[in-house]
Biopython code that builds the backbone (N, CA, C, O; Angstrom):
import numpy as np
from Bio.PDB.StructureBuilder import StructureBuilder

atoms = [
    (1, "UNK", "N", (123.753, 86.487, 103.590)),
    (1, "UNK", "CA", (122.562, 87.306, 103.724)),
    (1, "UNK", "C", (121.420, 86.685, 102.937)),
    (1, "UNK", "O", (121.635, 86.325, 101.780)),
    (2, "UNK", "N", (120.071, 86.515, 103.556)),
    (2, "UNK", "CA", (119.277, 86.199, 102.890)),
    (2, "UNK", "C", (118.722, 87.334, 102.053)),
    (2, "UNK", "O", (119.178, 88.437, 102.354)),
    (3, "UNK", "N", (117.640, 87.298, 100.851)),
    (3, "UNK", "CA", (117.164, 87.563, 99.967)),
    (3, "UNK", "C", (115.849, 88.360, 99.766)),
    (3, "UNK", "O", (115.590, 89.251, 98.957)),
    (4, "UNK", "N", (114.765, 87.539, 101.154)),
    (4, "UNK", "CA", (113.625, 88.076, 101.824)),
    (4, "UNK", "C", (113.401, 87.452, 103.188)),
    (4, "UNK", "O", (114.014, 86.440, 103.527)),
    (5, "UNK", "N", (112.700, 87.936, 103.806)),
    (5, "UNK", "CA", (112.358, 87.713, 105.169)),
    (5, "UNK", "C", (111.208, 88.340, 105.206)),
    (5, "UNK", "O", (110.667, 89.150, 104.453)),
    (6, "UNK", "N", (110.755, 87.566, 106.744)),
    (6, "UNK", "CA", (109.563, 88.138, 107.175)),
    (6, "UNK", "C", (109.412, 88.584, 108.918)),
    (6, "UNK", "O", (109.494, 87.790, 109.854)),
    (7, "UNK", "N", (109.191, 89.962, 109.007)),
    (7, "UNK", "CA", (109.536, 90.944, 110.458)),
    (7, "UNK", "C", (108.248, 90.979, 111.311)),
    (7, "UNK", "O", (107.950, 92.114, 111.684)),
    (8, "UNK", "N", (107.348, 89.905, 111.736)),
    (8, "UNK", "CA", (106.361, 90.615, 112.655)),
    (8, "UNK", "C", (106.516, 92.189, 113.164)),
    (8, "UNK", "O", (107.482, 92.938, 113.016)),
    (9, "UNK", "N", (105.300, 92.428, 113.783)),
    (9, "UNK", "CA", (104.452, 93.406, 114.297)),
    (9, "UNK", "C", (105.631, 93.674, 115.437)),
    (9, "UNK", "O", (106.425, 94.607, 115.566)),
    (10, "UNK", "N", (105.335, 92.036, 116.483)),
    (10, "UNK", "CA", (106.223, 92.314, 116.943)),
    (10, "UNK", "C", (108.098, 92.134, 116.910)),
    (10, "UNK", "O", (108.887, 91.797, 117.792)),
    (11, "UNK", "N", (108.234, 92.409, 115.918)),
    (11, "UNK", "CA", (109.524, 92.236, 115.771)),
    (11, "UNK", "C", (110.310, 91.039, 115.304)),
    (11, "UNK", "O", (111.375, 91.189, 114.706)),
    (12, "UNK", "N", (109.632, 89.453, 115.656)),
    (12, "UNK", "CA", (109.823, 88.559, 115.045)),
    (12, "UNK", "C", (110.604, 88.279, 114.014)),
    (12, "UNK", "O", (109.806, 88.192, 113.080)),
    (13, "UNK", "N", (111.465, 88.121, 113.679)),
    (13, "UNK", "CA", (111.994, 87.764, 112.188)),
    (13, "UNK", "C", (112.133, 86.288, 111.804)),
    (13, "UNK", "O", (112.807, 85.533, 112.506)),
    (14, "UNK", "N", (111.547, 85.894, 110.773)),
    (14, "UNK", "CA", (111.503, 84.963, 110.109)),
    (14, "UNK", "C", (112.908, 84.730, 109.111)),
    (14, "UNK", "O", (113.163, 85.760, 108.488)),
    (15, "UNK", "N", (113.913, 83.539, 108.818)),
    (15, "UNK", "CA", (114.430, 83.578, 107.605)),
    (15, "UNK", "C", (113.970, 83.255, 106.130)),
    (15, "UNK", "O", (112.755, 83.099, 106.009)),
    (16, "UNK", "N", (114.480, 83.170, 105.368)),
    (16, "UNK", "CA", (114.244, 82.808, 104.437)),
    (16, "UNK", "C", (112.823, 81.676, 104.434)),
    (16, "UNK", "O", (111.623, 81.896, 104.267)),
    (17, "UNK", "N", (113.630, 80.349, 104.710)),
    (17, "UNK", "CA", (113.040, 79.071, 104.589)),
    (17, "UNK", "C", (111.423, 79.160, 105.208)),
    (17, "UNK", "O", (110.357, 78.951, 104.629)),
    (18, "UNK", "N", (111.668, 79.503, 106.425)),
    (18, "UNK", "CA", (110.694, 80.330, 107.094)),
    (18, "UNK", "C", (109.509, 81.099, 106.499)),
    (18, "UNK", "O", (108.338, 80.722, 106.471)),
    (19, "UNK", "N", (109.923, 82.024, 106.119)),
    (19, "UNK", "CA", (109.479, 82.981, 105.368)),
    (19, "UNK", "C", (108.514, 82.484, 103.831)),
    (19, "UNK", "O", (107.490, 83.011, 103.395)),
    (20, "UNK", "N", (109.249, 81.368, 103.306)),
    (20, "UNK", "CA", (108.512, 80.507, 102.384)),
    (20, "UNK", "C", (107.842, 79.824, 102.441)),
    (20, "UNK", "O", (106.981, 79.481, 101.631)),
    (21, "UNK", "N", (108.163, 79.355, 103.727)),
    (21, "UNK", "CA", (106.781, 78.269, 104.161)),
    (21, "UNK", "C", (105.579, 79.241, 104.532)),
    (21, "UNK", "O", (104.435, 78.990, 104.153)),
    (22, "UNK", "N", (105.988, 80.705, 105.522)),
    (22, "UNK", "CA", (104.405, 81.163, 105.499)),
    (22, "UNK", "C", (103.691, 81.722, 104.738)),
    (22, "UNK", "O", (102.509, 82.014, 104.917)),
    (23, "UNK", "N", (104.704, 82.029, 103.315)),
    (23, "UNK", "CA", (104.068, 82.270, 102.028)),
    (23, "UNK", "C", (103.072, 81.421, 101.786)),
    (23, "UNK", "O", (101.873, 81.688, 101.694)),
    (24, "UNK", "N", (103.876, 79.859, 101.633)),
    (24, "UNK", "CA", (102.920, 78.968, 101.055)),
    (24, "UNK", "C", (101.457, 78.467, 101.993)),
    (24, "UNK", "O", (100.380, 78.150, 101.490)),
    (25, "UNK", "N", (101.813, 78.508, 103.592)),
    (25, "UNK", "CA", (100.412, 78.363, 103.905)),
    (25, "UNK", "C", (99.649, 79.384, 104.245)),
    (25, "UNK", "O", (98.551, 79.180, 104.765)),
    (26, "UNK", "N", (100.118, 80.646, 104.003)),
    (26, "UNK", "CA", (99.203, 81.493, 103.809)),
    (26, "UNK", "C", (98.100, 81.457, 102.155)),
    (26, "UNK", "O", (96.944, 81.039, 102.220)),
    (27, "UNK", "N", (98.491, 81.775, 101.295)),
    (27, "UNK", "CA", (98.298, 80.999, 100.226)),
    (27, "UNK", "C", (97.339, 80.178, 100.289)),
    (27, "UNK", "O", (96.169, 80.323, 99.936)),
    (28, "UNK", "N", (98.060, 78.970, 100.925)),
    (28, "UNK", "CA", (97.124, 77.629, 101.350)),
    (28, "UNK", "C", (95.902, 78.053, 101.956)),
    (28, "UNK", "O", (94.957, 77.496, 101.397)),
    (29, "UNK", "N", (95.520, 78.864, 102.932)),
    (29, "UNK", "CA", (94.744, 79.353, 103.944)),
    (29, "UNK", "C", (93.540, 80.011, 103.363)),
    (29, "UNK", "O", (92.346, 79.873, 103.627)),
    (30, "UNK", "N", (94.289, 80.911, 102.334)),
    (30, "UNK", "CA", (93.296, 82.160, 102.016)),
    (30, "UNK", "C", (92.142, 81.398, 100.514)),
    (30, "UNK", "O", (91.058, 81.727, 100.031)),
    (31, "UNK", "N", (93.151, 80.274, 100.239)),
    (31, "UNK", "CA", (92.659, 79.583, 98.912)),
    (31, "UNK", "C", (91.010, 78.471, 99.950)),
    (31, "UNK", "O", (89.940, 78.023, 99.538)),
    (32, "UNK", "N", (91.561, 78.473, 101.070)),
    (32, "UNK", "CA", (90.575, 77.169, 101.780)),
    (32, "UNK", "C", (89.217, 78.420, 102.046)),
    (32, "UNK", "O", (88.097, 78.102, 101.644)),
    (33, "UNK", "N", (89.336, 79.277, 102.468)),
    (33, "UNK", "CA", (88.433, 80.461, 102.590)),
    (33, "UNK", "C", (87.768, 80.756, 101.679)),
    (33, "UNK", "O", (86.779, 81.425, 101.978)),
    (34, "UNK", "N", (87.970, 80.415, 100.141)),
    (34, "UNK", "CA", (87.375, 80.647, 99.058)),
    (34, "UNK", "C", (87.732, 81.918, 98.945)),
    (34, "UNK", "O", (86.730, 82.499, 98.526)),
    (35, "UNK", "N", (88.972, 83.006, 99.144)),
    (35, "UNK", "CA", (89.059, 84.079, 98.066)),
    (35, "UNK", "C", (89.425, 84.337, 97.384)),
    (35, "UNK", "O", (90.320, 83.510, 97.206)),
    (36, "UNK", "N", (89.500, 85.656, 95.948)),
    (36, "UNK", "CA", (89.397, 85.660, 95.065)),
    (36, "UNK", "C", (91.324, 85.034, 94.494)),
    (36, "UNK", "O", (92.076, 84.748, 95.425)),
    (37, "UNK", "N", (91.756, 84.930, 93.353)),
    (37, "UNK", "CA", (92.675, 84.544, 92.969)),
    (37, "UNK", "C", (93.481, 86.349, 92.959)),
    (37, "UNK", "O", (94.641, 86.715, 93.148)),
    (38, "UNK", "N", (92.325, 87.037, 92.677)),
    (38, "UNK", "CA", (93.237, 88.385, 93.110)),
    (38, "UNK", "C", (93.235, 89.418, 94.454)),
    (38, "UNK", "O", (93.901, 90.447, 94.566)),
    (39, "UNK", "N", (92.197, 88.786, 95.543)),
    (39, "UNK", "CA", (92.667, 88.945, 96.818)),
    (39, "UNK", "C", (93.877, 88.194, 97.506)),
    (39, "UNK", "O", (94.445, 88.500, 98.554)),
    (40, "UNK", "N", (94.115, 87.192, 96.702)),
    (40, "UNK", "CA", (95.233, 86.327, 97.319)),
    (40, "UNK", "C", (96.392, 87.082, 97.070)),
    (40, "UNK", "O", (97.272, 87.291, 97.905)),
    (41, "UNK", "N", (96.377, 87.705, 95.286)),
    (41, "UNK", "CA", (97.821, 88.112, 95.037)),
    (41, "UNK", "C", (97.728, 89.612, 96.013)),
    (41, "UNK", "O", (98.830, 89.805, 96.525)),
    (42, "UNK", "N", (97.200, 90.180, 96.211)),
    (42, "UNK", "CA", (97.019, 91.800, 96.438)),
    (42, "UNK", "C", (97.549, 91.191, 98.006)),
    (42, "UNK", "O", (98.761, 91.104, 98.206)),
    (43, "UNK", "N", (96.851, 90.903, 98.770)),
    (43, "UNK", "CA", (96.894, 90.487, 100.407)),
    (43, "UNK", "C", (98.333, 89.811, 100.666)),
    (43, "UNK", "O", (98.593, 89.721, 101.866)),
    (44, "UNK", "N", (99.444, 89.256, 99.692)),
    (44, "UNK", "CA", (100.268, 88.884, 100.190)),
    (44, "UNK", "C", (101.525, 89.985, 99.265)),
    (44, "UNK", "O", (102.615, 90.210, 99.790)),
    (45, "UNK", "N", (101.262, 90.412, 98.266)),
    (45, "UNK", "CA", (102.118, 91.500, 97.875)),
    (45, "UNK", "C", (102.260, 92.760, 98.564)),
    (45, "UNK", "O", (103.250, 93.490, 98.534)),
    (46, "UNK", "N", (100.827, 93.012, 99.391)),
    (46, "UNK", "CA", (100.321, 94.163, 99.866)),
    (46, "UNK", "C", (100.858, 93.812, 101.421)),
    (46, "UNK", "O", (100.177, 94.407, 102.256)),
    (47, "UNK", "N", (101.900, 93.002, 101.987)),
    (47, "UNK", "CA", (102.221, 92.532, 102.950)),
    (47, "UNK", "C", (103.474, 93.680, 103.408)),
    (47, "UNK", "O", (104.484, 93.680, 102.705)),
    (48, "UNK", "N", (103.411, 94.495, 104.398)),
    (48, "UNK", "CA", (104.721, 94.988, 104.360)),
    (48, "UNK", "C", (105.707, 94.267, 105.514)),
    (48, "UNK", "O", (106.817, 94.677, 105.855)),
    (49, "UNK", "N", (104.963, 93.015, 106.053)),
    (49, "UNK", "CA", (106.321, 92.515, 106.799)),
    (49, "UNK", "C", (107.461, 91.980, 105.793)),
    (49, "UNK", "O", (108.669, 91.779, 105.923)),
    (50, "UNK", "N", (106.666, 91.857, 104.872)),
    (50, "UNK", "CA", (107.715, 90.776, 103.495)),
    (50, "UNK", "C", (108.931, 91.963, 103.512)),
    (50, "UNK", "O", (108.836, 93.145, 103.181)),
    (51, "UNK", "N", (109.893, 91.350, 103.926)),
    (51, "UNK", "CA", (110.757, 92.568, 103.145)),
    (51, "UNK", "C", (112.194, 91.612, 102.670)),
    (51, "UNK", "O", (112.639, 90.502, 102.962)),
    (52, "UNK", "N", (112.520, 92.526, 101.950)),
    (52, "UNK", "CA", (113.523, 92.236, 100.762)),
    (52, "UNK", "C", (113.850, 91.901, 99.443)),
    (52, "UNK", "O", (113.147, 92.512, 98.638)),
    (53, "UNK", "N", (114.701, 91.116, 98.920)),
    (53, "UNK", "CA", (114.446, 90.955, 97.299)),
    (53, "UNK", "C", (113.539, 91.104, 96.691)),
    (53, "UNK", "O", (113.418, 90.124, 95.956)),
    (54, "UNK", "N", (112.359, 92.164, 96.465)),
    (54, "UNK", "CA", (111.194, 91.841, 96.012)),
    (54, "UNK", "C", (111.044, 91.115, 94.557)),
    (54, "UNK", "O", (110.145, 90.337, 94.237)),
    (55, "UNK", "N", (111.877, 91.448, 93.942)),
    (55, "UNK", "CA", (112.015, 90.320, 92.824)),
    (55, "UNK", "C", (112.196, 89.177, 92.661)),
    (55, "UNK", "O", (111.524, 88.614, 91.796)),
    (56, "UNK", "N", (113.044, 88.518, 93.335)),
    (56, "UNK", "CA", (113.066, 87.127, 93.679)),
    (56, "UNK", "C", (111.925, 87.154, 94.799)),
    (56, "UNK", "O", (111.557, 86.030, 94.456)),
    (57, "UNK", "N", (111.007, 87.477, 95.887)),
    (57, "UNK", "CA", (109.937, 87.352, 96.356)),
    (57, "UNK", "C", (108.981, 87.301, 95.466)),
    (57, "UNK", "O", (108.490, 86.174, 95.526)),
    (58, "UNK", "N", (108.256, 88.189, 94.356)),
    (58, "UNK", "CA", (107.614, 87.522, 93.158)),
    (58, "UNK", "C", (107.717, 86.756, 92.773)),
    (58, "UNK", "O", (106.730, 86.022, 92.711)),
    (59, "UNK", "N", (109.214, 86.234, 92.106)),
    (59, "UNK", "CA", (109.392, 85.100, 91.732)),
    (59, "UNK", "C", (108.812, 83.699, 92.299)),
    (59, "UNK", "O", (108.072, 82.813, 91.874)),
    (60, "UNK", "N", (109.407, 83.919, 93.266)),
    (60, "UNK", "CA", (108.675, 82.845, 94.233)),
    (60, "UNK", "C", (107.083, 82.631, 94.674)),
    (60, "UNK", "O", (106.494, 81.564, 94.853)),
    (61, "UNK", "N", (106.474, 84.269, 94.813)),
    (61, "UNK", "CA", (105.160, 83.824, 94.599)),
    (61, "UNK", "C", (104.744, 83.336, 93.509)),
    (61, "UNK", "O", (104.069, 82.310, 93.583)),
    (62, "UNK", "N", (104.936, 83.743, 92.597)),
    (62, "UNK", "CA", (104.195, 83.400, 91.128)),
    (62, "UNK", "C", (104.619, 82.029, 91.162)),
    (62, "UNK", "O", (103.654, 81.294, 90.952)),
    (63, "UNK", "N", (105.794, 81.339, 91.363)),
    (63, "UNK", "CA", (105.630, 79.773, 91.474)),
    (63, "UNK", "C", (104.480, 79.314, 92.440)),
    (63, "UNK", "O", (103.903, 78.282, 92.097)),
    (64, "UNK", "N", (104.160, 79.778, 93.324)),
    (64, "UNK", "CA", (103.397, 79.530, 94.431)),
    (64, "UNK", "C", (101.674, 79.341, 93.509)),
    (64, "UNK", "O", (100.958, 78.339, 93.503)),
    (65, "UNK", "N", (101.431, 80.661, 92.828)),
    (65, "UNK", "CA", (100.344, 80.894, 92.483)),
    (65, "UNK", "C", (100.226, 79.491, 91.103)),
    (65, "UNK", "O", (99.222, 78.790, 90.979)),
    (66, "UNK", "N", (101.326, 79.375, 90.327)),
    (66, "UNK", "CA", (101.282, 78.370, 89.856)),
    (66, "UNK", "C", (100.834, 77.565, 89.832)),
    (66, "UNK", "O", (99.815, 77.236, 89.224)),
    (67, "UNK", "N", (101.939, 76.644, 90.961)),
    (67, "UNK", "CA", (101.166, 75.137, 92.214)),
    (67, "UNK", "C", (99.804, 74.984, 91.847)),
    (67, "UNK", "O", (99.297, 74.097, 91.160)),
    (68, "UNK", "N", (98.960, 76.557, 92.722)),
    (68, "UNK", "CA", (97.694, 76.312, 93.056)),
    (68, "UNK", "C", (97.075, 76.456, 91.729)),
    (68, "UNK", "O", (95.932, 76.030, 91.893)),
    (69, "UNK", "N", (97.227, 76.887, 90.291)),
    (69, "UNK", "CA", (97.144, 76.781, 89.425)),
    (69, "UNK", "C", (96.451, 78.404, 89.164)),
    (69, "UNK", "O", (95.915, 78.783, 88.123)),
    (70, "UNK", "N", (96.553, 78.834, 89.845)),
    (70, "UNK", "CA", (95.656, 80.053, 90.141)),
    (70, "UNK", "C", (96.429, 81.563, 88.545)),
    (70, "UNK", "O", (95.629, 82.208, 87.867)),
    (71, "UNK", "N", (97.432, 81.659, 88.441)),
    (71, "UNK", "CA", (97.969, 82.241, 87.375)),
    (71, "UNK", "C", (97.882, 81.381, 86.217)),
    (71, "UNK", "O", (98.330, 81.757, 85.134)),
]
sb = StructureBuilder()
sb.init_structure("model")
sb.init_model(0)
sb.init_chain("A")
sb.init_seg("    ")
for serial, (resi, resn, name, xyz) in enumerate(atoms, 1):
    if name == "N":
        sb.init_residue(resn, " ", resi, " ")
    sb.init_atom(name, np.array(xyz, "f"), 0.0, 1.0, " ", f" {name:<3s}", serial, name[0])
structure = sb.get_structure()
């Protein structure tokens, strides 16, 4: 069993690996747009396709936010 995933609108499910990569170019995306370092965190926490481990899903963002140096 994976940990988190991601469920489109329409139903879609993403796995894991999946699921991390559209973390990261979402992320990537919203950073090229110029918004704020706390529209980024709110807009992808505030995500309710994300579902599962939400703790290890933080985890993983906050490495993310890292990267971009943004935390």
């Amino acid at each position: 069993m994976e940990d988190f995933n991601y469920i489109s609108d329409e139903g879609i499910q993403l796995d894991e690996v999946d699921t991390m990569n559209y973390i990261r170019l979402k992320v990537d995306d919203l950073k090229k747009e110029g918004q704020s370092n706390e529209y980024i965190e709110e807009f992808i926490l505030s995500d309710d396709s994300l579902v599962g481990d939400s703790e290890r899903m933080i985890k993983f963002f906050e490495k993310i936010l890292q990267e971009y140096k943004i935390i």
